[in-house]
C-alpha positions in Angstrom: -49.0 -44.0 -19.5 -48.6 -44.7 -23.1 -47.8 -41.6 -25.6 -50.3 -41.2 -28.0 -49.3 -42.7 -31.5 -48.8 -39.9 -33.8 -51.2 -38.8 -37.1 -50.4 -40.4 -40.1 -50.4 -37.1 -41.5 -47.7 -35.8 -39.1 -45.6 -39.1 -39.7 -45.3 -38.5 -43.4 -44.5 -34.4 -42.5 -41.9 -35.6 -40.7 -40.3 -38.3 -42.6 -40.4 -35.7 -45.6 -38.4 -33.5 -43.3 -36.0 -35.8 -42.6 -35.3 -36.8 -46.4 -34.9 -33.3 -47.0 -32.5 -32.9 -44.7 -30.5 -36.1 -45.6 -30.6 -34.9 -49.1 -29.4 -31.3 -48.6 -26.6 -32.9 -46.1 -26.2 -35.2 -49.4 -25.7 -32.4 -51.3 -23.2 -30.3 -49.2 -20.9 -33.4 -48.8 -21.2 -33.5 -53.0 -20.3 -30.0 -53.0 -17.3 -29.7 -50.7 -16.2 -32.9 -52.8 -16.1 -31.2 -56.0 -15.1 -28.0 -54.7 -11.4 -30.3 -53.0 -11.4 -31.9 -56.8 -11.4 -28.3 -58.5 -8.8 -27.2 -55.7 -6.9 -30.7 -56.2 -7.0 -29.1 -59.8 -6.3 -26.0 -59.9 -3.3 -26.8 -57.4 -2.1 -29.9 -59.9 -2.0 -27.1 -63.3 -0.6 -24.3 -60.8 2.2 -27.1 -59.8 2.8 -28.0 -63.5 3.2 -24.4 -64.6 5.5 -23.3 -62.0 7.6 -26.6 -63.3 7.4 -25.6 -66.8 8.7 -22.0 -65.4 11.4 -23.3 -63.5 12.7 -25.4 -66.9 13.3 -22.5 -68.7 15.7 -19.8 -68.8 14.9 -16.9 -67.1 15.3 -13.0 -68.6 15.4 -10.2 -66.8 13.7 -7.8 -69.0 13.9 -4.2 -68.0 11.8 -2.1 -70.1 8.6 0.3 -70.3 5.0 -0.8 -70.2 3.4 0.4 -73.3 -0.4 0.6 -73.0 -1.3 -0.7 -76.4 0.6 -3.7 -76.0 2.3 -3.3 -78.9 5.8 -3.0 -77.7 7.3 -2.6 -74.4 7.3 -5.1 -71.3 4.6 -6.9 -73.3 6.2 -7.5 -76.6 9.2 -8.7 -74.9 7.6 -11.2 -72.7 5.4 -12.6 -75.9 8.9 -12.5 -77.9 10.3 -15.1 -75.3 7.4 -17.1 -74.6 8.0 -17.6 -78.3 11.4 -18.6 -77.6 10.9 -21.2 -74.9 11.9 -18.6 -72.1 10.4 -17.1 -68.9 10.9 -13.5 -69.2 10.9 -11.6 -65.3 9.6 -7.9 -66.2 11.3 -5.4 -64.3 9.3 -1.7 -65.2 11.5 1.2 -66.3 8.9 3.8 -67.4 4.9 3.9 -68.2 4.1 5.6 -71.5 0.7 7.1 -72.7 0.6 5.9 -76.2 -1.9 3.7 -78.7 -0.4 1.5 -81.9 0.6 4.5 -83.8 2.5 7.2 -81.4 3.9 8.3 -77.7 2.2 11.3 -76.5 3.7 11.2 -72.8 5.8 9.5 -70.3 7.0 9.2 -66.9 10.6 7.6 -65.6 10.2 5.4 -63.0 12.0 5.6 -59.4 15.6 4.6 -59.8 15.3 2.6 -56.1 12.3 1.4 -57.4 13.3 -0.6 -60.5 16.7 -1.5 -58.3 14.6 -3.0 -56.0 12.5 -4.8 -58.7 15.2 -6.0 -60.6 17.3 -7.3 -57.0 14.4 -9.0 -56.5 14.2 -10.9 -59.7 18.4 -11.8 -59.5 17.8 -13.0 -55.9 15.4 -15.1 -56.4 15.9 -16.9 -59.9 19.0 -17.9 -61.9 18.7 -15.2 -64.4 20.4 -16.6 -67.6 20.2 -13.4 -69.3 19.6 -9.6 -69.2 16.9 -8.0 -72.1 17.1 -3.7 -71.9 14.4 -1.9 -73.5 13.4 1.6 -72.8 15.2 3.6 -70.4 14.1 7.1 -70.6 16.3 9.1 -68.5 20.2 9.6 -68.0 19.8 8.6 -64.0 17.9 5.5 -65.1 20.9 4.9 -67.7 23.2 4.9 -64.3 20.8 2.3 -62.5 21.2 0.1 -65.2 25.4 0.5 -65.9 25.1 -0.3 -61.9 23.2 -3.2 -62.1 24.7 -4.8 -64.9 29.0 -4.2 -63.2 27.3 -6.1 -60.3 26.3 -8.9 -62.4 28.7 -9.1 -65.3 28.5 -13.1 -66.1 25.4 -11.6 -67.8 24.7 -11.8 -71.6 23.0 -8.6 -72.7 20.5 -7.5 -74.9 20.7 -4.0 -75.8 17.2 -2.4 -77.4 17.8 1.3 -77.1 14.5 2.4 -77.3 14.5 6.3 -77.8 11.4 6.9 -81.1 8.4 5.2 -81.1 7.1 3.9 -83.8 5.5 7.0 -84.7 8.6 9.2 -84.5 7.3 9.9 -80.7 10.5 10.5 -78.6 11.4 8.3 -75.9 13.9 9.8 -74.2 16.2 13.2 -75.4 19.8 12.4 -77.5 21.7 12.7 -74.2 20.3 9.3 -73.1 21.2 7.8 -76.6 24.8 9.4 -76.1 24.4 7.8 -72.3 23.4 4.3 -73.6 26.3 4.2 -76.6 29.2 5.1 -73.8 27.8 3.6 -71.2 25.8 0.4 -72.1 26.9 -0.6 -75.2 30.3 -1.8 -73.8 28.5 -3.9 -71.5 26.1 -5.6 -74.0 26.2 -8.8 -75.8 24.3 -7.3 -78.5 22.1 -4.2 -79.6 19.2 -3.8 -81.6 18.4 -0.4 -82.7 16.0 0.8 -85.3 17.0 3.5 -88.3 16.2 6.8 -86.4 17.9 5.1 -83.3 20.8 4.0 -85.1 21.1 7.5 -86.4 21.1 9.1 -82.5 23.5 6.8 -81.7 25.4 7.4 -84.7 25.0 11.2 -84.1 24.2 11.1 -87.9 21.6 13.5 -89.3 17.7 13.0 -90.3 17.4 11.2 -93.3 20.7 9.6 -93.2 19.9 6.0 -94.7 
Protein backbone atom coordinates (compact mmCIF):
# COMPACT_ATOMS: atom_id res chain seq x y z
CA UNK A 1 0.00 0.00 0.00
CA UNK A 2 1.42 3.38 -0.92
CA UNK A 3 2.41 5.88 2.16
CA UNK A 4 0.59 8.89 1.93
CA UNK A 5 2.62 11.86 0.36
CA UNK A 6 3.30 14.21 3.06
CA UNK A 7 1.75 18.16 3.59
CA UNK A 8 3.43 20.66 1.92
CA UNK A 9 3.40 22.38 5.00
CA UNK A 10 5.27 19.47 6.91
CA UNK A 11 7.84 19.16 3.89
CA UNK A 12 8.97 22.75 4.22
CA UNK A 13 9.03 22.15 8.53
CA UNK A 14 11.22 19.62 7.79
CA UNK A 15 13.53 20.79 5.28
CA UNK A 16 13.88 23.97 7.55
CA UNK A 17 14.90 21.54 10.21
CA UNK A 18 17.36 20.04 8.36
CA UNK A 19 19.06 23.43 7.20
CA UNK A 20 19.19 24.30 10.64
CA UNK A 21 20.90 21.48 11.61
CA UNK A 22 23.44 21.55 8.69
CA UNK A 23 24.14 25.13 9.52
CA UNK A 24 24.61 24.74 13.33
CA UNK A 25 26.89 21.42 12.28
CA UNK A 26 28.45 24.27 9.87
CA UNK A 27 29.04 26.31 12.55
CA UNK A 28 30.59 23.85 15.15
CA UNK A 29 33.15 22.65 12.47
CA UNK A 30 33.95 26.76 11.99
CA UNK A 31 34.31 26.83 15.58
CA UNK A 32 36.62 23.97 16.55
CA UNK A 33 38.55 25.44 13.38
CA UNK A 34 39.24 28.59 14.78
CA UNK A 35 39.54 27.47 18.21
CA UNK A 36 42.88 24.72 16.61
CA UNK A 37 44.10 28.13 14.74
CA UNK A 38 44.09 30.16 18.22
CA UNK A 39 45.66 26.96 19.90
CA UNK A 40 48.09 26.63 16.69
CA UNK A 41 48.70 30.27 17.97
CA UNK A 42 49.05 30.59 21.14
CA UNK A 43 51.38 27.33 20.98
CA UNK A 44 53.58 29.08 17.92
CA UNK A 45 54.18 32.62 20.37
CA UNK A 46 54.46 30.20 23.56
CA UNK A 47 57.27 28.24 21.27
CA UNK A 48 58.95 31.63 20.24
CA UNK A 49 59.18 32.97 23.70
CA UNK A 50 60.57 30.02 25.39
CA UNK A 51 63.28 30.41 22.27
CA UNK A 52 63.86 33.93 23.00
CA UNK A 53 64.29 32.69 26.89
CA UNK A 54 66.60 30.04 26.09
CA UNK A 55 68.92 32.75 23.97
CA UNK A 56 69.67 34.65 26.84
CA UNK A 57 71.68 34.45 29.82
CA UNK A 58 70.10 33.34 32.70
CA UNK A 59 70.37 35.11 36.52
CA UNK A 60 69.61 33.59 39.35
CA UNK A 61 68.24 36.41 41.29
CA UNK A 62 67.74 35.80 44.97
CA UNK A 63 66.06 38.50 46.62
CA UNK A 64 62.74 39.77 48.48
CA UNK A 65 59.37 40.46 46.87
CA UNK A 66 58.50 43.96 47.62
CA UNK A 67 54.74 44.55 47.31
CA UNK A 68 54.88 47.93 45.66
CA UNK A 69 57.00 46.76 43.00
CA UNK A 70 59.36 49.19 43.37
CA UNK A 71 62.31 47.20 44.25
CA UNK A 72 62.91 43.77 45.10
CA UNK A 73 62.44 40.43 42.86
CA UNK A 74 60.51 42.88 40.54
CA UNK A 75 62.98 45.62 39.98
CA UNK A 76 65.53 43.07 39.40
CA UNK A 77 63.78 41.07 36.80
CA UNK A 78 62.71 44.56 34.92
CA UNK A 79 66.54 45.68 35.39
CA UNK A 80 67.57 42.51 33.23
CA UNK A 81 64.85 42.35 30.84
CA UNK A 82 66.40 45.74 30.17
CA UNK A 83 69.62 44.16 29.70
CA UNK A 84 68.81 41.39 27.29
CA UNK A 85 68.64 38.69 30.21
CA UNK A 86 66.30 36.14 31.66
CA UNK A 87 66.30 36.64 35.25
CA UNK A 88 65.13 33.15 37.48
CA UNK A 89 63.60 34.69 40.86
CA UNK A 90 64.48 32.70 43.68
CA UNK A 91 62.37 34.50 46.98
CA UNK A 92 64.41 35.32 50.08
CA UNK A 93 61.82 37.30 52.14
CA UNK A 94 58.18 39.04 51.61
CA UNK A 95 58.05 42.58 52.99
CA UNK A 96 54.95 44.73 53.89
CA UNK A 97 55.91 48.01 52.46
CA UNK A 98 54.40 50.73 49.73
CA UNK A 99 56.88 53.29 47.54
CA UNK A 100 58.00 55.20 50.46
CA UNK A 101 58.86 52.72 53.64
CA UNK A 102 59.15 48.94 55.19
CA UNK A 103 56.81 48.49 57.96
CA UNK A 104 57.35 44.56 58.38
CA UNK A 105 58.89 41.45 57.17
CA UNK A 106 59.26 37.82 57.31
CA UNK A 107 62.52 35.57 56.34
CA UNK A 108 61.77 32.90 54.29
CA UNK A 109 62.53 29.05 55.00
CA UNK A 110 66.27 28.36 54.54
CA UNK A 111 65.26 24.73 52.76
CA UNK A 112 62.85 26.54 51.04
CA UNK A 113 64.83 29.11 48.94
CA UNK A 114 67.67 26.03 48.80
CA UNK A 115 65.20 24.19 47.16
CA UNK A 116 64.16 27.11 44.90
CA UNK A 117 67.38 28.11 43.97
CA UNK A 118 68.63 23.99 43.26
CA UNK A 119 65.88 24.07 41.17
CA UNK A 120 66.76 26.99 39.03
CA UNK A 121 70.84 25.69 38.78
CA UNK A 122 69.49 22.25 37.76
CA UNK A 123 67.59 23.07 35.24
CA UNK A 124 69.23 26.18 33.38
CA UNK A 125 72.82 27.20 32.66
CA UNK A 126 72.86 29.95 35.13
CA UNK A 127 75.40 32.50 33.77
CA UNK A 128 75.27 34.59 36.72
CA UNK A 129 74.18 35.00 40.40
CA UNK A 130 72.14 38.58 41.39
CA UNK A 131 71.78 38.81 45.65
CA UNK A 132 69.37 41.17 46.91
CA UNK A 133 67.81 41.19 50.31
CA UNK A 134 68.68 38.61 52.74
CA UNK A 135 67.25 39.47 55.94
CA UNK A 136 68.59 37.11 58.46
CA UNK A 137 72.08 35.71 59.56
CA UNK A 138 70.80 31.88 58.78
CA UNK A 139 69.66 33.01 55.37
CA UNK A 140 73.25 34.73 54.96
CA UNK A 141 74.64 30.88 55.61
CA UNK A 142 72.16 29.54 52.77
CA UNK A 143 73.51 31.79 50.46
CA UNK A 144 77.68 31.41 51.42
CA UNK A 145 76.48 27.59 50.90
CA UNK A 146 75.08 27.93 47.80
CA UNK A 147 77.43 30.07 46.22
CA UNK A 148 81.05 27.52 47.53
CA UNK A 149 78.93 24.93 45.68
CA UNK A 150 78.80 26.89 42.54
CA UNK A 151 81.90 29.02 42.50
CA UNK A 152 82.45 29.47 38.46
CA UNK A 153 79.63 32.00 39.37
CA UNK A 154 79.96 35.87 38.85
CA UNK A 155 78.26 37.59 41.60
CA UNK A 156 76.25 40.53 42.22
CA UNK A 157 76.26 41.65 45.66
CA UNK A 158 73.09 44.22 46.55
CA UNK A 159 73.19 44.17 50.37
CA UNK A 160 69.96 45.32 50.91
CA UNK A 161 69.57 46.25 54.75
CA UNK A 162 67.30 50.17 54.60
CA UNK A 163 64.71 50.74 52.50
CA UNK A 164 64.29 53.55 50.86
CA UNK A 165 62.59 55.13 53.64
CA UNK A 166 65.21 54.41 56.19
CA UNK A 167 62.98 51.13 57.05
CA UNK A 168 65.44 48.37 58.24
CA UNK A 169 65.89 45.31 56.36
CA UNK A 170 67.62 43.21 58.37
CA UNK A 171 69.72 44.22 61.98
CA UNK A 172 73.82 45.22 61.51
CA UNK A 173 74.74 41.71 62.37
CA UNK A 174 73.58 40.56 58.93
CA UNK A 175 75.51 43.53 57.26
CA UNK A 176 78.58 42.44 59.43
CA UNK A 177 77.49 38.66 58.10
CA UNK A 178 77.26 39.79 54.32
CA UNK A 179 80.85 41.95 54.50
CA UNK A 180 82.75 38.69 56.00
CA UNK A 181 80.98 36.32 54.45
CA UNK A 182 79.63 37.30 50.97
CA UNK A 183 81.62 39.92 49.96
CA UNK A 184 84.71 37.65 49.30
CA UNK A 185 82.65 35.61 47.17
CA UNK A 186 81.15 38.52 44.98
CA UNK A 187 82.15 39.78 41.69
CA UNK A 188 80.81 43.01 42.70
CA UNK A 189 78.58 44.95 45.37
CA UNK A 190 76.28 47.60 45.14
CA UNK A 191 75.34 49.23 48.35
CA UNK A 192 73.64 52.48 48.95
CA UNK A 193 75.02 55.46 51.55
CA UNK A 194 73.37 54.14 54.82
CA UNK A 195 74.37 50.56 53.65
CA UNK A 196 77.78 51.44 52.83
CA UNK A 197 77.94 53.04 56.27
CA UNK A 198 76.71 49.42 58.07
CA UNK A 199 79.14 47.80 56.29
CA UNK A 200 81.62 50.29 56.89
CA UNK A 201 80.65 50.20 60.64
CA UNK A 202 80.79 54.07 60.20
CA UNK A 203 78.40 56.39 62.05
CA UNK A 204 75.00 58.18 60.96
CA UNK A 205 75.68 60.99 58.89
CA UNK A 206 79.01 59.94 57.73
CA UNK A 207 79.12 61.15 54.04
Amino acid sequence: MRAERPLAGECRTYAKHVQTVGSTYANCMCNKKRVHQRSMKRLVISSRTMNIYSSRPVVLCLSGHDPSGGAGIQADIEALLAQGCHAAPAITALTVQDTVNVSDFRVLDREWVMAQSNAILNDSSVAAVKLGMLGSLEMVDTVVELLQANPHLPVVCDPVLRAGGGGRLGKDEVGYAMREQLLPLSTIATPNLPEARILAELPEGTA
